[in-house]
N, C-alpha and C positions, 0 to 999 in steps of 0.2 A: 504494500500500500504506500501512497504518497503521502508527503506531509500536507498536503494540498487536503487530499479524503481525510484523512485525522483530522486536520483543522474544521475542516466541516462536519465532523463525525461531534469534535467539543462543542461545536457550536448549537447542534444542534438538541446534545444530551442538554447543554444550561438550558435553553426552550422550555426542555420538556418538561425538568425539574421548575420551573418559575411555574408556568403554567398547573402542574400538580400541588405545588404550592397553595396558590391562589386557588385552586376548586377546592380543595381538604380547607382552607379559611372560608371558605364561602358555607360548606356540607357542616361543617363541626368550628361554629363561632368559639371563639375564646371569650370565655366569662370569667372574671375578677371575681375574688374569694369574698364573700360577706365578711366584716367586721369579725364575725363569730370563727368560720375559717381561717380566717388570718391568724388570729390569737393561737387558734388550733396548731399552725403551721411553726409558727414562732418558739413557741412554748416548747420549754422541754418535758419530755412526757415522764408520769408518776410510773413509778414499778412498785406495785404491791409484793408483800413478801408472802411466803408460804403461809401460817400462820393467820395474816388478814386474807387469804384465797379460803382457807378451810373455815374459817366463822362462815363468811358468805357460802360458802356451797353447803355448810349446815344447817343455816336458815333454809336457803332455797328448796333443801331436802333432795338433796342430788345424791342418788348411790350409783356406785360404781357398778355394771353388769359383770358378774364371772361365770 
């Protein structure tokens, strides 16, 4: 192949890529996180520990199947 068909071979992948682009932004908007998400995202998250996991699954009444 020539550098000539390569050159037009890039040329025509970035097209394709801008173009797919633009329909995926068209198909599936981008939406900004509510106030509530954001905190969500920021925030470092809790790890319960073993101990606070088995109170809760005692209340709930959760047994294990054997």
């Amino acid at each position: 192949m020539s550098l000539e068909v390569l050159e037009e071979i890039r040329k025509e992948l970035r097209e394709l890529r801008l173009l797919y682009k633009e329909l995926a932004e068209k198909l599936i908007p981008v939406e900004k996180p509510t106030p509530e998400e954001q905190k969500a995202i920021e925030e470092k998250d809790e790890i319960a520990g073993e101990d606070e996991l088995m109170k809760v699954l005692d209340k709930a009444d959760v047994r294990r199947k054997d």
